[in-house]
Structure formats: structure tokens, C-alpha cells
N, C-alpha and C positions, 0 to 999 in steps of 0.2 A: 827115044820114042818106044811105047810098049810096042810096038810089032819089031821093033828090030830080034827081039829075046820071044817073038811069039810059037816059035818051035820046042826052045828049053823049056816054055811053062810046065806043069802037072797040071794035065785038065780037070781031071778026076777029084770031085771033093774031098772023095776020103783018102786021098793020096796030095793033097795039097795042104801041107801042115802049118797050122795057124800056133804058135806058141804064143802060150797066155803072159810069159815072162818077155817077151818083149816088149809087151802093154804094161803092165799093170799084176800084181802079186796079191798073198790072200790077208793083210792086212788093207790092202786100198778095196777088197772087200768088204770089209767089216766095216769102214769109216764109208761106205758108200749106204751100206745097211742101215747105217747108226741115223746119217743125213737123211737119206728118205723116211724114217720113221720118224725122224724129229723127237729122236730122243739124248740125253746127255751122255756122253762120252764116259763120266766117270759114275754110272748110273746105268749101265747094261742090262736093255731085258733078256738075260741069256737063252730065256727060253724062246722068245722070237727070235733072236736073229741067229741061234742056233738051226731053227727051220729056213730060216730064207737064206741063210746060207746055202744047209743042204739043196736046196732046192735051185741055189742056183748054181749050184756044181752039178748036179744033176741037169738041168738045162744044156749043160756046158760042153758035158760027156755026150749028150744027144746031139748036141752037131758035130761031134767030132772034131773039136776042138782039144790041142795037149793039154790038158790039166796037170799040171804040175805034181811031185809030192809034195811038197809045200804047201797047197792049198789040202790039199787029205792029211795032213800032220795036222794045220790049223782047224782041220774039225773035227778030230780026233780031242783036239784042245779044249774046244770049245764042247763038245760031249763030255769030259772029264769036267770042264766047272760046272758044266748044268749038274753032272751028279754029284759032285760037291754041296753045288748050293743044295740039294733036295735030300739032304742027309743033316739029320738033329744036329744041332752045333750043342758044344758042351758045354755046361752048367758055368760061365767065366767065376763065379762068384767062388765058387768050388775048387776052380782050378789054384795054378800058382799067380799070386802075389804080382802085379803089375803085367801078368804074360794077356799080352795083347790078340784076341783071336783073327787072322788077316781077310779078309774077305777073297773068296775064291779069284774073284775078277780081277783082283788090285795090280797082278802081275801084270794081265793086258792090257788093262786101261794104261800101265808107262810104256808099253810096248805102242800101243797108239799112237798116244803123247809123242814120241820121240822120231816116230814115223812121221807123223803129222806136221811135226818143227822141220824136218830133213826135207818132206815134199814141197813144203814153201819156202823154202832156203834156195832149192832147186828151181822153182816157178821164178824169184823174183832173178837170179842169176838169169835162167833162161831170158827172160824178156829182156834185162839188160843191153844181152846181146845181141835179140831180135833188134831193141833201139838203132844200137851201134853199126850192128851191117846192113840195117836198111834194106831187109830182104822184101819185108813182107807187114802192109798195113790190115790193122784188126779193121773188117770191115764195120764193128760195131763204133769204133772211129770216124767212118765218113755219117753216117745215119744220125749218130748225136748231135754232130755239129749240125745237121739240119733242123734235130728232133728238139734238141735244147738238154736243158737240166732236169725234165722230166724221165728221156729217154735212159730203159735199165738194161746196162752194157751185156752184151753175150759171154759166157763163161764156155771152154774149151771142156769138151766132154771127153768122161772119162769112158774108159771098157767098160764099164759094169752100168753105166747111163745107157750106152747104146743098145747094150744086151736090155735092161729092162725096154728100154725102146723096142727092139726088135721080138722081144716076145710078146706085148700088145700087138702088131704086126701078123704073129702068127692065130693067136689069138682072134683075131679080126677075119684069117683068112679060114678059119674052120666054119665059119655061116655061111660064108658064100657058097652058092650050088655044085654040085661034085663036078669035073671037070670028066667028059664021056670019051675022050679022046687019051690015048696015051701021051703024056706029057713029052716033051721034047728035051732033053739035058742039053746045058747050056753050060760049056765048057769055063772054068774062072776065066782066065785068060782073054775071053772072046765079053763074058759081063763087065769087067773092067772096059776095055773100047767101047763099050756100048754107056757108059756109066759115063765117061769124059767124054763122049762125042754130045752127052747132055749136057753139063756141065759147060763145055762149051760153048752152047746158045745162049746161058744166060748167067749173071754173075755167082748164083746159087742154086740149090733145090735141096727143097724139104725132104728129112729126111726119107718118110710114109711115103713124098712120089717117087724115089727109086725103086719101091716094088710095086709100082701102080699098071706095071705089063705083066704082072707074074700072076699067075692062075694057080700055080701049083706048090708044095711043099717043099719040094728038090730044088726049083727056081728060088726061093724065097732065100733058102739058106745059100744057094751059090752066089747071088749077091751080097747078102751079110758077108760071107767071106771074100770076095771082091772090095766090098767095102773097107773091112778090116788091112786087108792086103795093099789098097792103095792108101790110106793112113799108115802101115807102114814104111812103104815105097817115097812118103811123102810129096804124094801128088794132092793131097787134100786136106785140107781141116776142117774138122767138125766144133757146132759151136752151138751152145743153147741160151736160149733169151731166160736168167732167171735160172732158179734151183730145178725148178719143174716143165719151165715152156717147150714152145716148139723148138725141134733141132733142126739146123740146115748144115746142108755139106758146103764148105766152098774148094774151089777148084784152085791150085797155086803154083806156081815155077817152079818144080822141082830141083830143090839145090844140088851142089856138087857133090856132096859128100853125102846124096841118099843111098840108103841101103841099096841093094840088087834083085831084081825081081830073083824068087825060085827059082830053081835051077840054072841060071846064067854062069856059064861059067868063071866069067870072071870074080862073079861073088862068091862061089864055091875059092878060089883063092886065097879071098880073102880071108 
């Protein structure tokens, strides 16, 4: 139960450390990039998804999230092919005799590639075993057998889905009227209970209604990181209808072998 370990929490956002490597690294970045712009993989617009990277590392570093070096190496990277590509290529005809000029990008695109092969190697393992121990049914499972063979199965979202998720969210929340009261902090620890005491009314909820009580900017992100936090914990799974549709959380029996809330001592053991 989260209240047994409700003392060791870190209430404090910026003292409640959300590691991006336990999610998700800065190549499931760039293949998130690639997917949303709906462009081809061996075919990079380096100049866009050079910016929508930056930009969402920047996002990133604004909540307070650890950003890795790994993901500042990867755009370091990706800044060196952009000025590659935007530097004359030389005369081949001129050059030597069958010397091939490589294309700045060719290196990433296998590094994608190869990323890409390992993550679905991973996914079909994974499910495998979901099959086998019979933990836990994809609710896009019960809804088709009602829906038929038209209905299009939920795909399991990634960090960088949510975060674009979550920054429409924020986005959304800069029109609404200023809030005249000083906002209230709302400890992680305490959003999490508040987040599965919903969850528990009903088999799901939309992603947008978990911040449909929150008025203010501090609230917004201390759910985002509740959120983040209980997908680590595995107490939920997020899932979206479709490349682009709506997301909903659903709520699940957290197995044996989940991680440990922050600071509980026993996961400090671990």
C-alpha cells in the first residue's frame, strides 16, 4: 500500500528525482520524432527533428526532470550532422576513383535501425511472458471482442507520447484565467493517493482528466510526476487508441517484483 512508505516519500518536486533512464533513452527520442512527423527513418529531416529534439530536452530540464548525458551527447550529434549536412559536399567527380561520399546521417539511421530491431525483440519477449503468467489482460482485449474487427487495439505509450501529451496540457492551462489565490503544493506522494483513489471508481481515466482539479502550474507538473512515478512503481499502464488518439491510464495489481517507492528503505537496499 502507498501509505505504508508515505513518510520516506520526497514531497518536494525538485527533490523527487524522475530518471529519464528508467523510461526511455535519446534514441527512443528521435524514433518518437521520426513517428510523429511521419517521416522515413532512412530519410531524416535533421533540421526538424534537430529543433524538436532541442526542444524537448528543454521541456524536460523545465520540469525537472534528470536528463541524462546521453540524451546532451545525442544532440551534440545531431548538431554536428546538421553542420555537416549544411557544408558544400565535394566535387565526387573530382575526387578519387570509386570513393563513395557517406551521407552525414547513415551512421544514425543504423544506430536507429538496430535500436529499433532490439525494442521489438524486447516487446514481443515481454508479452510472451505477460501471456504466460497471466498477470494482466490488455483491456483493448475485452472491448474488441465486443467492438468486432473494426475496433483499433490500444498501443502502450511511450515517455515522450506522454510528455507530448502533457505539454498540450500545459499549454491548454496558460488561457484559463490567473488563479487570484496563492496555489496550494501538493506533495507527490499525497497526488499519487489522490490519482488511484480515482482510478479506483472506475476501470480507467483519460489521461487530460487527471489534471482536470489542477488550476495551477506546480499542480500540473506534480501530477505529471505522480503519474510518471506510478508507471514506475507499476501500479498503472498507460495506453493509446492509435498512433495519435486519446490516452487513458488504467489502474493494475501491482506485481511482486515492482520497484520501491523513493526513498523506502528497503529499495535503498536494493
Amino acid at each position: 500500500m502507498m501509505t505504508d512508505t508515505h513518510a520516506e516519500f520526497e514531497s518536494a518536486p525538485d527533490a523527487f528525482p524522475i530518471k529519464l533512464s528508467n523510461f526511455e533513452g535519446p534514441l527512443d527520442l528521435l524514433l518518437h520524432l521520426i513517428r510523429r512527423n511521419e517521416v522515413s527513418i532512412h530519410d531524416i529531416p535533421i533540421a526538424l527533428i534537430t529543433a524538436q529534439y532541442l526542444a524537448a530536452i528543454a521541456f524536460m530540464e523545465e520540469l525537472d526532470l534528470d536528463v541524462a548525458g546521453e540524451f546532451l551527447v545525442m544532440a551534440a550529434t545531431l548538431i554536428h550532422i546538421k553542420s555537416k549536412l549544411l557544408l558544400p559536399r565535394p566535387d565526387t567527380a573530382a575526387g578519387v576513383e570509386g570513393e563513395a561520399d557517406e551521407d552525414p546521417r547513415d551512421a544514425l539511421v543504423r544506430r536507429l535501425l538496430e535500436h529499433q530491431k532490439f525494442k521489438a525483440a524486447a516487446s514481443l519477449l515481454h508479452e510472451r511472458e505477460q501471456l504466460r503468467a497471466a498477470q494482466w489482460l490488455r483491456p483493448d482485449e475485452r472491448v474488441a471482442a465486443i467492438a468486432g474487427d473494426d475496433y483499433e487495439p490500444e498501443l502502450e505509450v511511450d515517455l515522450f507520447s506522454l510528455l507530448t501529451a502533457f505539454q498540450a496540457v500545459v499549454r491548454r492551462a496558460r488561457l484559463r484565467p490567473n488563479v487570484l489565490l496563492p496555489p496550494e503544493q501538493i506533495p507527490v506522494e499525497t497526488r499519487i493517493e489522490q490519482l488511484l483513489a480515482r482510478l479506483s471508481e472506475t476501470e480507467a481515466c483519460g489521461f487530460d482528466d487527471l489534471f482536470a482539479d489542477i488550476e495551477d502550474r506546480s499542480g500540473l507538473i506534480v501530477t505529471f510526476l505522480a503519474l510518471l512515478e506510478m508507471i514506475r512503481l507499476k501500479l498503472v499502464r498507460v495506453f493509446q487508441a492509435g498512433s495519435f488518439g486519446p490516452i487513458r491510464v488504467y489502474k493494475r495489481t501491482r506485481p511482486a517484483d515492482a520497484p520501491h517507492p523513493i526513498g523506502d528503505p528497503e529499495g535503498d537496499r536494493g
